[in-house]
C-alpha positions in Angstrom: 1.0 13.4 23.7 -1.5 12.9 21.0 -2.0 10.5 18.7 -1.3 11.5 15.1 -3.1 8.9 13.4 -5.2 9.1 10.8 -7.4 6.5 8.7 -7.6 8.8 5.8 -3.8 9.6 5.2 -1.1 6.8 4.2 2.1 6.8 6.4 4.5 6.5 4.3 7.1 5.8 6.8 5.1 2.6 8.7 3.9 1.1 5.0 7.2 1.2 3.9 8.2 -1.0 7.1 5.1 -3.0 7.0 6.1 -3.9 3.0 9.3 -4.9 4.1 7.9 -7.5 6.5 5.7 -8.5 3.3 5.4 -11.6 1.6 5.5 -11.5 -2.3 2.0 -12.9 -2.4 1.1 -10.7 0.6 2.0 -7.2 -1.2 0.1 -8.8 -4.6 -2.8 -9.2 -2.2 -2.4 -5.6 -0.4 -2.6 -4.7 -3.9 -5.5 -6.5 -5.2 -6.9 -5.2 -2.1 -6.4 -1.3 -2.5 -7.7 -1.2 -6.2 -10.9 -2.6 -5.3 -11.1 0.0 -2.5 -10.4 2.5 -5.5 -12.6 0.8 -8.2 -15.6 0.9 -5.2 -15.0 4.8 -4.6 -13.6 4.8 -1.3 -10.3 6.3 -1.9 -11.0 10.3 -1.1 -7.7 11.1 -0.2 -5.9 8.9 -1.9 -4.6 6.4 1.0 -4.8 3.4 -1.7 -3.7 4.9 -4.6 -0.3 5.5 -1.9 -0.3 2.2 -0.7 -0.3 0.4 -4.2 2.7 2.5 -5.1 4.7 1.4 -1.7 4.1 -2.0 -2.6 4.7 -1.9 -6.0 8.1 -0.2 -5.4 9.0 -2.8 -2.5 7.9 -5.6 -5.3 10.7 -3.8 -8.0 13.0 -3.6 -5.4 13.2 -7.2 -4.8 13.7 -7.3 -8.8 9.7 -8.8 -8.8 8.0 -8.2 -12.0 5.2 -6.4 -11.2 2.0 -8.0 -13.4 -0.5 -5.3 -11.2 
């Protein structure tokens, strides 16, 4: 069986799960995090641009406001 990984492409499915396991200050820093991969230009296929969504949605649905 192969691995189906890729660096490029979010998994929606396993950031989902990793948000979960989050912190509050940990999905502010995953955040901070992908928009200075996005700012720097090294978001071609939009992996970070994913990401920041997944943790902004587990942040609302903890009732978070989201300041990001």
């Amino acid at each position: 069986m192969m691995n189906s990984y890729n660096p490029y492409i979010c998994n929606w499915v396993v950031e989902e799960k990793r948000a979960k396991k989050m912190s509050i200050d940990g999905l502010y820093a995953s955040i901070d995090d992908c928009q200075q991969c996005v700012k720097n230009g090294i978001d071609y296929y939009g992996k970070y641009v994913d990401q920041i969504s997944i943790y902004r949605k587990e942040l609302h649905t903890r009732k978070v406001v989201v300041i990001k």
